[in-house]
N, C-alpha and C positions, 0 to 999 in steps of 0.2 A: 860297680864297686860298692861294696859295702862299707859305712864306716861304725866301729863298735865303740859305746861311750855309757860305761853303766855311771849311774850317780850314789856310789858307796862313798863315803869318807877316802876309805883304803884306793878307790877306784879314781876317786877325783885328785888325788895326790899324785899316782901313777900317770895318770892323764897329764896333768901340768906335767911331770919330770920328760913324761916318753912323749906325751903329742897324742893324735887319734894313731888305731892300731886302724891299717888298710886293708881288706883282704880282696883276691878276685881268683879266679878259676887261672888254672897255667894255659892249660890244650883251647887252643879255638874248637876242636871236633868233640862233635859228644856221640857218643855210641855206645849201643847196651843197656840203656833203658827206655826201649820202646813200650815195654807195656806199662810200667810205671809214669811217662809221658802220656800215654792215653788215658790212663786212668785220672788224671789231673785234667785232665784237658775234657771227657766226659764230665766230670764234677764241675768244671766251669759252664759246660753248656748247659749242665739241667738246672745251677745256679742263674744262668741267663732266663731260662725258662723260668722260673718263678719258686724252683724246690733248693729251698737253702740246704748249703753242704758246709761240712767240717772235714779236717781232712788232718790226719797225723802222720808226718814223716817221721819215721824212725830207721834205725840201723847205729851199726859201730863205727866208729870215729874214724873220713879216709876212705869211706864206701863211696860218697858222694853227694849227700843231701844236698847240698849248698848249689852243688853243680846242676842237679835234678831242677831244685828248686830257679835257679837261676836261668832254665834253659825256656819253662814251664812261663815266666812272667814276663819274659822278652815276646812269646810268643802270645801269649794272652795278650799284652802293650799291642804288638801287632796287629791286634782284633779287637782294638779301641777300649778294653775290660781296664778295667777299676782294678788294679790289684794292691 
């Protein structure tokens, strides 16, 4: 679960009326980004290894980053990594 909480004036006022905004993934199943999955998960290993990585997710809004993103550090958690 994610919880989002900017600290704008406009943003802290929303916040007190609405509360924190929740978000999570709907599908338990993820499929369809194996190679993007590997390529995350190479950058963590050679990150373990000692060659620091940077890494840009992009795409349009609905593609799935969040869901990429969230399958990538369950999995990393899994392999004791810092994320």
């Amino acid at each position: 679960m994610i919880t989002l909480r900017e600290k704008t004036p406009a943003a802290s006022y929303a916040y007190a009326m609405l509360g924190g905004v929740e978000t999570r993934s709907v599908s338990p199943v993820f499929v369809g980004r194996a190679e993007e999955l590997a390529s995350l998960t190479g950058a963590l290993a050679r990150a373990a290894s000692g060659d620091p990585q940077a890494l840009l997710i992009g795409g349009e809004a609905g593609v799935g980053k969040t869901r990429l993103v969230e399958q990538f550090v369950s999995a990393a958690q899994r392999r004791n990594a810092v994320v």
